[in-house]
C-alpha positions as CSV (number, residue, x, y, z in Angstrom):
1,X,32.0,-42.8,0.6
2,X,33.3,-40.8,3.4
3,X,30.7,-40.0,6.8
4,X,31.5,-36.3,6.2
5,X,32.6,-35.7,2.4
6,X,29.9,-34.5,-0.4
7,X,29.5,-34.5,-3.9
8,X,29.8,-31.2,-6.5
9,X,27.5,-31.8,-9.5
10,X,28.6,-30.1,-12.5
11,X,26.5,-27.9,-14.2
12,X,25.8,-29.5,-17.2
13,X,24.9,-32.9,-15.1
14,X,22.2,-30.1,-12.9
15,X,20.3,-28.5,-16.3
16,X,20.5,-32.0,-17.3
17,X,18.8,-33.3,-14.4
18,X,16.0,-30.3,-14.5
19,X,15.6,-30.5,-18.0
20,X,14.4,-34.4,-17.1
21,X,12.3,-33.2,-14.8
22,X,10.9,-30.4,-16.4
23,X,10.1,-33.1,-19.8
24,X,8.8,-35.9,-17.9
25,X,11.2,-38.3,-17.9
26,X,10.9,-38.1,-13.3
27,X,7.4,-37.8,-12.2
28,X,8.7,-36.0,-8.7
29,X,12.3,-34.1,-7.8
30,X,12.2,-37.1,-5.2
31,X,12.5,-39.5,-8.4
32,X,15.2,-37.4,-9.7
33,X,17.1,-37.7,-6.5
34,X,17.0,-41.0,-5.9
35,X,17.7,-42.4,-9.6
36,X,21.1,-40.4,-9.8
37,X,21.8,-40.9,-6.1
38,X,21.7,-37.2,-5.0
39,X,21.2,-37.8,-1.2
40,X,20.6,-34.1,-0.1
41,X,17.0,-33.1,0.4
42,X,16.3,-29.9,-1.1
43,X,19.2,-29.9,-3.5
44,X,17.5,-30.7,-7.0
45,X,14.6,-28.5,-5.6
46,X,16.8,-25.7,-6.1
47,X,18.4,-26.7,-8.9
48,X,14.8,-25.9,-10.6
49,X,14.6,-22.7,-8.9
50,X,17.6,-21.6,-10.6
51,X,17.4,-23.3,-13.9
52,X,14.2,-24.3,-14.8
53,X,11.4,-22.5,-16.5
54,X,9.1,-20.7,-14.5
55,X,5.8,-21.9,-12.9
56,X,7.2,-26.0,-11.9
57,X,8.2,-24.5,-8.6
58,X,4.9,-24.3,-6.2
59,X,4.0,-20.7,-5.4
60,X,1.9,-19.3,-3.4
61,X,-1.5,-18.2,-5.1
62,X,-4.2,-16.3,-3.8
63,X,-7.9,-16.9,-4.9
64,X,-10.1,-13.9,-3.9
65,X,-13.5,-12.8,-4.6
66,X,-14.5,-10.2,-6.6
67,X,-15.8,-8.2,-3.6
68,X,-12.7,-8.9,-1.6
69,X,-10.2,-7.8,-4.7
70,X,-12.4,-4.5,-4.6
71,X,-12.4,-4.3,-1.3
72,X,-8.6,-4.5,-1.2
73,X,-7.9,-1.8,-4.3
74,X,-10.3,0.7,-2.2
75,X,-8.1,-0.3,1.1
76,X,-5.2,0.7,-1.5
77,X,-7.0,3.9,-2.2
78,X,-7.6,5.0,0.9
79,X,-3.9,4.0,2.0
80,X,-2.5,6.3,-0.4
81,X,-4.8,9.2,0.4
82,X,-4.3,9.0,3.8
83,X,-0.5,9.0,2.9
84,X,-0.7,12.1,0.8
85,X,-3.1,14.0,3.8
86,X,-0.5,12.9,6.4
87,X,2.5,14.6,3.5
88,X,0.8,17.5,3.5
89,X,0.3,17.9,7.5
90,X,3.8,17.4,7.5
91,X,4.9,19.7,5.5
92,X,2.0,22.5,6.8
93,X,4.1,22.2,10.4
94,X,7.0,22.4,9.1
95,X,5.8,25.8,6.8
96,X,4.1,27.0,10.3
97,X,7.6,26.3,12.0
98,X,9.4,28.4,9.8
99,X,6.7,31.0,10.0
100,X,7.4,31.1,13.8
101,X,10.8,31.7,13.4
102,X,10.6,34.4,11.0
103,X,7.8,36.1,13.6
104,X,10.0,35.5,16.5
105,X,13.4,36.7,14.3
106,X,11.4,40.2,14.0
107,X,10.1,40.5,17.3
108,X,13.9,40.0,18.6
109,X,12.6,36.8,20.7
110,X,13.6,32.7,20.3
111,X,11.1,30.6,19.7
112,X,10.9,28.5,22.8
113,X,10.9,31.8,25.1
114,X,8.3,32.9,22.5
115,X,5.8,29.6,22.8
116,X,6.5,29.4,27.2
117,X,5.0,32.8,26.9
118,X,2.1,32.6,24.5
119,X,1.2,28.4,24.9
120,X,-1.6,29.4,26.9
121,X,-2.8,31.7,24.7
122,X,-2.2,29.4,21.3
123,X,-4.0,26.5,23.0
124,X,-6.9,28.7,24.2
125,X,-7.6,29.4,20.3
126,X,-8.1,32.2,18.6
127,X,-10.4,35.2,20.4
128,X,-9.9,33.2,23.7
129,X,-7.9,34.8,26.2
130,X,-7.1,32.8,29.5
131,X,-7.9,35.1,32.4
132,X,-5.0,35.5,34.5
């Protein structure tokens, strides 16, 4: 065979192949491999990710403790409830924004002109007058 040619397999001879595997016949995917002659590494590996049954493919697994798998659903918790409090700030700026403008539309004033003027007096909170 040719330095630089390769081989297609059919799809019948690849469910073949994985249904071997998956029934015992090959004892690895590396006995599969080498009894048909199928020189690329990885290649009957993903033949059994995309026709084998599920679970004959390592996966990653996670073994927590029961502390640890509460630990992380109250980490989860608190995630989402810090989510929903940083929601509503959000949208409390954005309702105190509009507020502004309404204000500033009646006073006959733009905002920015409006908050140079008063950012003294805003930051200085409320009943605090800077003296000038």
């Amino acid at each position: 065979m040719e330095k630089n040619s390769y081989i297609r397999y059919g799809e019948a001879f690849k469910r073949q192949v994985v249904d071997q595997i998956e029934n015992g016949k090959f004892n690895s995917v590396l006995a599969a491999s080498q009894a048909y002659g199928i020189r690329g590494s990885v290649t009957v590996t993903n033949w059994l990710r995309r026709y084998g049954r599920e679970g004959l493919i390592a996966k990653e697994i996670t073994i927590t403790t029961v502390n640890e798998r509460d630990e992380r659903q109250q980490l989860k918790k608190r995630v989402s409830q810090l989510e929903k409090a940083l929601a509503d700030a959000h949208m409390k700026g954005l309702l105190n924004e509009s507020y502004l403008e309404i204000a500033c539309e009646g006073l006959d004033m733009e905002v920015e002109v409006f908050k140079k003027k008063h950012v003294s007096d805003l930051s200085s909170g409320p009943g605090k007058k800077e003296s000038r």
